[in-house]
DOPA-605050 format. One record per residue (C-alpha): x, y, z; residue in one letter. Coordinates in steps of 0.02 Angstrom, whole numbers, plus 32768, in hexadecimal, padded with zeros to 4 digits. Layout:
XYZA/...
***
This chain:
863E4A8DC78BX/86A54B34C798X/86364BA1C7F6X/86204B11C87EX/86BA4AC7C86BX/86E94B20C927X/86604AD1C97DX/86574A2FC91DX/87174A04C95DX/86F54A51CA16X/867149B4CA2AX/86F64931C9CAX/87824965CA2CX/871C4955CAC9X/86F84894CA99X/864F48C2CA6DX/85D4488AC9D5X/858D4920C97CX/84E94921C900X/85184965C86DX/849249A2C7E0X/84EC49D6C73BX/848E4A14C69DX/84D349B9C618X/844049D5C59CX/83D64A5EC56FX/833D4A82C4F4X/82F64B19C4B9X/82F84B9AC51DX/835E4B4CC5D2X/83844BCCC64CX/842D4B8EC65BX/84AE4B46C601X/85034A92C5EEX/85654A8BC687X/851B4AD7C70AX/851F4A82C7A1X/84DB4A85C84DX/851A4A31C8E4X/84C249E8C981X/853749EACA14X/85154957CA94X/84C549D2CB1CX/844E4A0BCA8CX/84974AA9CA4DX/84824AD5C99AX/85004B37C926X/84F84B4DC861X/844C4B40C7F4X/842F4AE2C764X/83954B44C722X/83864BDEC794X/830E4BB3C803X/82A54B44C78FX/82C44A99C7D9X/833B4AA6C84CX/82BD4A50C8DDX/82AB49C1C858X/835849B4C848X/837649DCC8E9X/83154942C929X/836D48DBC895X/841F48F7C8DEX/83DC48C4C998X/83A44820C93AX/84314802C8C9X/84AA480CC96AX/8439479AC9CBX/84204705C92CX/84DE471EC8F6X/847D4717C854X/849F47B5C7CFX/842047E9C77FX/83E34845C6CDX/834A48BDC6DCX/82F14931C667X/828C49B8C692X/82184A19C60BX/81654A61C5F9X/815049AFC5ABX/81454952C62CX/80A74938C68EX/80FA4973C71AX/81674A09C6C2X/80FF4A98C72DX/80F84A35C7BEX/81C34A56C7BBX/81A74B10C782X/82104B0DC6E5X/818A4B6FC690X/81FB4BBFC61FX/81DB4B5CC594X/82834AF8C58FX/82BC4A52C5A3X/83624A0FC624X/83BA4971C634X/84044972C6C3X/848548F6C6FFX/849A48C7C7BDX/85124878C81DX/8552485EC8D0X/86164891C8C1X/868C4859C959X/873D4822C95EX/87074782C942X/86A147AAC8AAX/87124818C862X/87BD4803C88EX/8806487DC803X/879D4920C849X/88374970C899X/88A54962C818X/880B49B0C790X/87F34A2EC80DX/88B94A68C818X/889C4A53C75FX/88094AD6C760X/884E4B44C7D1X/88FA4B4DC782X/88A44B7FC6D9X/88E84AE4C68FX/88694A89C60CX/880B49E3C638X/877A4991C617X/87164914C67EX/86A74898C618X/86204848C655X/85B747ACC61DX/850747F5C63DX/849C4768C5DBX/84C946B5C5ADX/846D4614C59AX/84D645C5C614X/84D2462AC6BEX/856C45F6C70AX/85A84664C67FX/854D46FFC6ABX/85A74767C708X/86514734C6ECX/86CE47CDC6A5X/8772480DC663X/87DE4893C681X/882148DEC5F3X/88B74954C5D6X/890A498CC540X/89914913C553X/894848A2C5DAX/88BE4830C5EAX/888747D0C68FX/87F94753C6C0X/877B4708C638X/86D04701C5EEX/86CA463FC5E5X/872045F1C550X/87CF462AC4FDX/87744664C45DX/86E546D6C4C4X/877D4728C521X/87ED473DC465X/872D478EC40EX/870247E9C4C0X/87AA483EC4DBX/87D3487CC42DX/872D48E0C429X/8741490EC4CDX/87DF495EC49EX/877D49BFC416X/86F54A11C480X/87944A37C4FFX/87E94A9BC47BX/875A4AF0C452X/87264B15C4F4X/867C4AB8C4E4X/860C4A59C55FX/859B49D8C51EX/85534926C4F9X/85A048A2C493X/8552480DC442X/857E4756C411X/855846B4C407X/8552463FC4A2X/8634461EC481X/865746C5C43CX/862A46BBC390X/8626475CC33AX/857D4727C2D9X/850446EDC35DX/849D470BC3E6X/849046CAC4A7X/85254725C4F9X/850F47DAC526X/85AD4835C564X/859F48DCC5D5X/864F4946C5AAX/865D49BDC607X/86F54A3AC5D9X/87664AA6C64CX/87C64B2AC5E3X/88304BA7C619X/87B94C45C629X/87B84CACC59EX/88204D3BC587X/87EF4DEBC585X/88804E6BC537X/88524F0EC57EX/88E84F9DC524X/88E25050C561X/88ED507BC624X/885B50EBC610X/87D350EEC69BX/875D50A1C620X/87D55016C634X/87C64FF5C6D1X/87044FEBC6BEX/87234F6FC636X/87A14F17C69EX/871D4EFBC714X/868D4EC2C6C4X/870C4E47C65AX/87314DFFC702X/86784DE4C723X/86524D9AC693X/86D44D0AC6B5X/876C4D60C63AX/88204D43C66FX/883D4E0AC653X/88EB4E63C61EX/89064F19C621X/898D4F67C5BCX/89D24FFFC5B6X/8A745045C564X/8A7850D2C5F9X/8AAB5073C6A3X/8A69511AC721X/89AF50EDC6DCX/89BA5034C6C2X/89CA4FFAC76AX/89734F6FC7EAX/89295004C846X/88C8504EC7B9X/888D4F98C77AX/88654F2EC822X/88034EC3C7BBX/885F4E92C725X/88D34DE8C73AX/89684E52C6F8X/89974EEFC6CCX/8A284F11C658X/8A834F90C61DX/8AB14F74C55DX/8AA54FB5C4C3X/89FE4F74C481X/8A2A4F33C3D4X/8AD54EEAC422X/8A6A4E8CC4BCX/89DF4E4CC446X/8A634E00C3D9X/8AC04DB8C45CX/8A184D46C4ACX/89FC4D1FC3E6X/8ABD4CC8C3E3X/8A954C82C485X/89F24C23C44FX/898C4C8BC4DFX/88FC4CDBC465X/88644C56C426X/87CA4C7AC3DAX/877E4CA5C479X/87FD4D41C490X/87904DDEC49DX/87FD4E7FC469X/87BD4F2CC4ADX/88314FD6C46BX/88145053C4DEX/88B550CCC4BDX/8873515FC43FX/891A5166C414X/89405149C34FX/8A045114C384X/89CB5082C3F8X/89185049C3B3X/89425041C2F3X/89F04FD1C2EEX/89764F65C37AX/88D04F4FC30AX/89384F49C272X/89854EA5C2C4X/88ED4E71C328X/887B4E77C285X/88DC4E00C235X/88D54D81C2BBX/88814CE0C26EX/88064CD4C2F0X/87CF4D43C38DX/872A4D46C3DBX/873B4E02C3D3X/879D4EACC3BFX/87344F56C3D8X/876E5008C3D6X/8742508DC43BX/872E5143C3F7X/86BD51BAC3B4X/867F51AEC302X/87135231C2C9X/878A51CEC324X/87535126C2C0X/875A5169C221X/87F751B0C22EX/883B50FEC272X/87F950BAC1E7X/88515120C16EX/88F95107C1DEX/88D65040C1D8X/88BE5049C117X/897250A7C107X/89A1502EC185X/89844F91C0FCX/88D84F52C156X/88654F12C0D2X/87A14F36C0C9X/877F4E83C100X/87F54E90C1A6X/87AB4F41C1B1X/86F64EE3C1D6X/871B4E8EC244X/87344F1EC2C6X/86C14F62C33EX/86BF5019C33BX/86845076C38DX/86854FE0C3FDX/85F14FAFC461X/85414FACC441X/84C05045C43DX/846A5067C4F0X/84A45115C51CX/851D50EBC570X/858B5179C5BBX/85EC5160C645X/868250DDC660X/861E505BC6B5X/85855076C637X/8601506FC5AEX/863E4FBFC5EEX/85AC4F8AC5E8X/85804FB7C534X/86264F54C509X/85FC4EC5C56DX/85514EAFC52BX/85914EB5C464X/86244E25C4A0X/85734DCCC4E2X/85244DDFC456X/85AD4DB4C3D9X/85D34D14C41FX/850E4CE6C44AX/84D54D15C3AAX/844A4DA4C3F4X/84004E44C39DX/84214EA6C40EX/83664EF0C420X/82FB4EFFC4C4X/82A94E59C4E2X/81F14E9AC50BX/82054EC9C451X/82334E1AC409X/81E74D67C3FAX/82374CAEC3F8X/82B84C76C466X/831A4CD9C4EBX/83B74C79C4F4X/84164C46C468X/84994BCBC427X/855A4C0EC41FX/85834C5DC37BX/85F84BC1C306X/
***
């Protein structure tokens, strides 16, 4: 709902009914992930894809139904089905897709998740997409960390629903729950579509370097909250770093600990070390290797310069078993030379660590192309 989020609430703050498609399923090898969503406007415009180009006229004609019936409705699309190239999702994959018409009348509570989105504050919308009684389907609950509002049907459905909710929330994850008919935890006939809005992840970019800023931006693209820090305020400034959400001017070690005391690192943090400089990057890996759990934390030097930071690290305390868990030289092998080819190479090993790739050309490999997140 993110990336439409803008044009979904232009047609509900208008008064208006909008068709919304939202992958809440996928098989094999899906073009796009559990909650992707597209949105049909009332004068017909289209934003957001649920399969990248697949099925979008299938769904596309779905959403004009669903708003006309007032009925939602649950739809898979796969090479299975008789009609599976009729569609064009040729790929080889399988979608359920979930779609409903959303208006203030349908969905009262869609400012308030929105302010919620925007604001980077974490909620979770949860959906009955399957029941054996229909007036059921559809119905949904907003849940916060320390808030809960509307219901799935029955007091012990809401109780099951919202404390797994609140899992895939602090994990981060999107997905589809299962119970029986009332919410019990062993059974079958309810399907529940939770779909999670976390705070983005963070990206810690240390050194004000102009590799940095190259890193800075393709962090930014790729949906990371980004910091920059920098002990030396003339290079670590807005000017340098347009596209990082802050830039501050620290001591590395001293800012890292400080967002560890205040809660604000998780294990989707992603840690790059950019500063070649022994008296800011060793106190900061020696502290950032011991972090329980990080998504990442990758060095940048040349093979003299990693050696010698690993013999600084092992004075520094920093056992072998911290020690592999650090990127370096960070970034993965394509040749990469300048600062924007160099973000690149980092970017694509962060990819490929939390997607669980190889990191080889894919002309030159079988089996799927996309792949489950890393546990």
């Amino acid at each position: 709902m993110r990336d439409v989020l803008g044009e979904l609430m232009a047609v509900w703050r208008a008064g208006g009914t909008a068709g919304v498609g939202t992958v809440v399923q996928t098989f094999r090898s899906a073009p796009r992930p559990p909650g992707a969503s597209m949105v049909v406007a009332p004068d017909g415009t289209v934003a957001g894809s649920v399969s990248g180009g697949c099925v979008e006229g299938a769904v596309y004609e779905l959403a004009r139904e669903v708003v006309e019936s007032g009925r939602p409705a649950l739809e898979r699309y796969g090479v299975s089905d008789d009609d599976a190239f009729a569609v064009g999702l040729t790929c080889g994959g399988i979608l359920d897709v979930w779609v409903e018409a959303i208006s203030r009348r349908s969905f009262p509570e869609l400012a308030d998740v929105a302010a919620d989105i925007e604001g980077e504050r974490p909620v979770a919308v949860a959906t009955v997409i399957d029941h054996p009684e229909p007036a059921v389907v559809g119905r949904r609950v907003i849940v916060r960390p320390d808030a809960v509002s509307g219901s799935v049907g029955s007091a012990r459905a809401d109780a099951a629903v919202v404390d797994d909710a609140r899992g895939l929330l602090a994990a981060g994850r999107t997905g589809v729950l299962t119970y029986g008919p009332d919410g019990q935890r062993r059974g079958e006939g309810m399907r529940v579509f939770v779909g999670s809005h976390a705070p983005s992840p963070r990206m810690l970019v240390f050194g004000a370097i102009d590799f940095a800023a190259a890193v800075a931006h393709v962090g930014a693209f790729l949906g990371y909250r980004v910091t920059v820090c920098d002990a030396r305020p003339v290079f670590a400034t807005h000017t340098r770093f347009p596209t990082a959400h802050e830039v501050v001017v620290d001591w590395p070690h001293r800012y890292l600990q400080a967002q560890i005391d205040a809660g604000a690192i998780d294990p989707r943090t992603v840690i790059c070390v950019l500063t070649h400089d022994p008296k800011f990057d060793v106190p900061l890996l020696a502290l950032a290797l011991r972090l329980p759990d990080v998504a990442y934390i990758g060095a940048m030097g040349s093979r003299r310069t990693h050696l010698d930071r690993l013999r600084r690290l092992r004075e520094a305390g920093v056992t072998e078993a911290e020690l592999a868990r650090l990127s370096s030289p960070t970034g993965l092998d394509i040749g990469a030379r300048t600062p924007e080819e160099t973000a690149v190479s980092i970017a694509a090993e962060i990819i490929e660590l939390r997607w669980g790739g190889g990191g080889e050309r894919l002309s030159a490999t079988r089996g799927r192309i996309h792949h489950d997140p890393n546990a």
